[in-house]
TIKE-250556 format. One line per field, with one value per residue: residue number from 0; chain; x, y, z of N, C-alpha, C in turn. Coordinates in nm, 3 decimals. Layout:
REM residues N
zake c(NUM, ...)
vexti c(A, ...)
n.c1 c(X, ...)
n.c2 c(Y, ...)
n.c3 c(Z, ...)
ca.c1 c(X, ...)
ca.c2 c(Y, ...)
ca.c3 c(Z, ...)
c.c1 c(X, ...)
c.c2 c(Y, ...)
c.c3 c(Z, ...)
//
This chain:
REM residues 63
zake c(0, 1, 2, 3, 4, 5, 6, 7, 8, 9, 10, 11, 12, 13, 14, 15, 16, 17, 18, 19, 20, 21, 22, 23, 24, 25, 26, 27, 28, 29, 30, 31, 32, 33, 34, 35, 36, 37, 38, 39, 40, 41, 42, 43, 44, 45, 46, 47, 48, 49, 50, 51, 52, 53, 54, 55, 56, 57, 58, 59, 60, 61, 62)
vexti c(A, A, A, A, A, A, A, A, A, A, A, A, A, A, A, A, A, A, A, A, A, A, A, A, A, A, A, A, A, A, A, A, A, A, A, A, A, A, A, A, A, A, A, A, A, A, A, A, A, A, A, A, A, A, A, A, A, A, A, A, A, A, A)
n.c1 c(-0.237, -0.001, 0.060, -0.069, 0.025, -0.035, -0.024, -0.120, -0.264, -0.215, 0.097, 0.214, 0.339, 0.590, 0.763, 0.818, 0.911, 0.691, 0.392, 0.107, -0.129, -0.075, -0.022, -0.295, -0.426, -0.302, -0.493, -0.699, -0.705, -0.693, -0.415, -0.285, -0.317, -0.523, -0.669, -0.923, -1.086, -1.347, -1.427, -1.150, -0.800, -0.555, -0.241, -0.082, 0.187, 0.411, 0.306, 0.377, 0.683, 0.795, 0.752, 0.863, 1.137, 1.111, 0.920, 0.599, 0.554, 0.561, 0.312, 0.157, 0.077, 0.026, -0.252)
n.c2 c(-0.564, -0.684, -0.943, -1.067, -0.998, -0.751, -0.425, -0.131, 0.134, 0.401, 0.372, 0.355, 0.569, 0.571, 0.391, 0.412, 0.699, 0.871, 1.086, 1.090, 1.193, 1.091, 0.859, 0.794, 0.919, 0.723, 0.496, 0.549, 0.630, 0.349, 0.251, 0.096, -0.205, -0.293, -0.437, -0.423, -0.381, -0.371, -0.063, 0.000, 0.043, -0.182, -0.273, -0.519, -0.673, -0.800, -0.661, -0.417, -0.427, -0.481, -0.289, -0.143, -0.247, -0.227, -0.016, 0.167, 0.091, -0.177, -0.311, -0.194, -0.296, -0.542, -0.537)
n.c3 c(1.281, 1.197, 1.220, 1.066, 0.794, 0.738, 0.690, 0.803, 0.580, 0.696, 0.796, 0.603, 0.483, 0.641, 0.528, 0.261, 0.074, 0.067, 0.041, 0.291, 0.200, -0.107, -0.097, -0.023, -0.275, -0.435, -0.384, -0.458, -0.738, -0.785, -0.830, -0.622, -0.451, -0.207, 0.082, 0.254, 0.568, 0.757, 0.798, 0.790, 0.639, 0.470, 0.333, 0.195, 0.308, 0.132, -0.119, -0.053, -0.009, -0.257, -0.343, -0.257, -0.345, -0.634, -0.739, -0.774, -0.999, -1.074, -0.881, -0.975, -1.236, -1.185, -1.146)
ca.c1 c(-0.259, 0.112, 0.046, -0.120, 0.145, -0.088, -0.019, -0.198, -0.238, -0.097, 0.268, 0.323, 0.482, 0.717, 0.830, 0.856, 0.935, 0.584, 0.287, -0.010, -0.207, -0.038, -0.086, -0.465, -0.471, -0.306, -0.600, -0.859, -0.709, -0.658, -0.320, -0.242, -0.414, -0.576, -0.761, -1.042, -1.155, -1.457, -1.358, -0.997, -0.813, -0.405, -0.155, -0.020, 0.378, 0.475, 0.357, 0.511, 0.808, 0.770, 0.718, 1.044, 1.222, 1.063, 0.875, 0.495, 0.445, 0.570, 0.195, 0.007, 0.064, -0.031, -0.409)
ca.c2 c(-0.669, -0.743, -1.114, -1.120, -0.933, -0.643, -0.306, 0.006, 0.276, 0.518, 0.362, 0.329, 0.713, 0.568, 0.291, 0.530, 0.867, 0.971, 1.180, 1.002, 1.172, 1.059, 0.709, 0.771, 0.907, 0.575, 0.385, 0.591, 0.577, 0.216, 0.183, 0.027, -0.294, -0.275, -0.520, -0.319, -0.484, -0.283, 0.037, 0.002, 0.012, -0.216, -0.334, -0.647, -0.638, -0.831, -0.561, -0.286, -0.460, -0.457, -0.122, -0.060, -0.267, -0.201, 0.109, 0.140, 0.035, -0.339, -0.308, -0.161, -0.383, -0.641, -0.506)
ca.c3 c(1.183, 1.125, 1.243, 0.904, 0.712, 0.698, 0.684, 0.787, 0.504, 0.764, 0.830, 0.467, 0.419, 0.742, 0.484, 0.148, 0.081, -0.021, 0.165, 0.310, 0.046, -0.215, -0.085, -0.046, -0.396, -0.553, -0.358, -0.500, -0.843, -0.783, -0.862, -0.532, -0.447, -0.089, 0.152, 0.343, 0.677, 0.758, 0.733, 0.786, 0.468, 0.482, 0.235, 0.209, 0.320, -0.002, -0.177, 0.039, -0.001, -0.410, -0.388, -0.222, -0.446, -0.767, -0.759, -0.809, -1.122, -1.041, -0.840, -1.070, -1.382, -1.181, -1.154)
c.c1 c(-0.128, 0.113, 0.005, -0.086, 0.064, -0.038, -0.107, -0.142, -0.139, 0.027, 0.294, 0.356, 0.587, 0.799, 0.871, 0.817, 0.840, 0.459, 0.175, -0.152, -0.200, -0.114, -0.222, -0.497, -0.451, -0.399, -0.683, -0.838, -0.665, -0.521, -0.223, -0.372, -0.424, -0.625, -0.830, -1.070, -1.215, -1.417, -1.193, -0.959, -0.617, -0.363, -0.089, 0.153, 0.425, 0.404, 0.414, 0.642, 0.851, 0.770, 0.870, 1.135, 1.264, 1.018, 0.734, 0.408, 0.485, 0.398, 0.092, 0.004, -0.028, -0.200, -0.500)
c.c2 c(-0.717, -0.877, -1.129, -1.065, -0.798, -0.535, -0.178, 0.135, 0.397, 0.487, 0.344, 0.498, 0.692, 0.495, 0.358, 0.592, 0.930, 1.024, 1.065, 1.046, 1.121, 0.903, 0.687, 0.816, 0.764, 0.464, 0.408, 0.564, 0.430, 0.171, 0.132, -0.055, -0.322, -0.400, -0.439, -0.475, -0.382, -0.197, 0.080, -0.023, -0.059, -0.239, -0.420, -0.603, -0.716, -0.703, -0.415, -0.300, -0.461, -0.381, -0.039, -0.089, -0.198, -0.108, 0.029, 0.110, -0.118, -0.363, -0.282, -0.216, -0.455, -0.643, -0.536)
c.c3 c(1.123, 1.114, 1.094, 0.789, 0.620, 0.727, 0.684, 0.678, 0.558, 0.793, 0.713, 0.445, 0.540, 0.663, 0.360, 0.153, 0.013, 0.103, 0.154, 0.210, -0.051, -0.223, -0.128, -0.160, -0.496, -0.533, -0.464, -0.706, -0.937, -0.870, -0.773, -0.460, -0.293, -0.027, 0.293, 0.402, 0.763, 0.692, 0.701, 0.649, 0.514, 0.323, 0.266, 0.234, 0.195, -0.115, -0.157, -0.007, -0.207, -0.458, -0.385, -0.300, -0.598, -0.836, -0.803, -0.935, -1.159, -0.995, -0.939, -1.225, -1.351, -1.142, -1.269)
//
């Protein structure tokens, strides 16, 4: 889904230095904003890239 500047949940601990749990905990405590297509769960690359810059609480204000 890169064509659509999506991101699979699982390559984001290749992009920052955190565990794929971690990730799946900031879904669950929604402080990372998702787009589910069925069951698949991505992240937008502008905010990947927000993340890297800014750190995760640039993302999670904006909720």
């Amino acid at each position: 889904m890169e064509k659509y500047n999506l991101i699979p949940v699982m390559q984001i601990p290749e992009r920052i230095p955190v565990s794929l749990p971690t990730v799946r905990a900031w879904i669950f405590q929604k402080k990372l904003p998702v787009v589910r297509v069925g069951r698949k769960v991505f992240i937008r690359r502008e905010v990947l890239e927000k993340i890297e810059m800014e750190g995760l609480e640039s993302v999670t204000a904006e909720l």
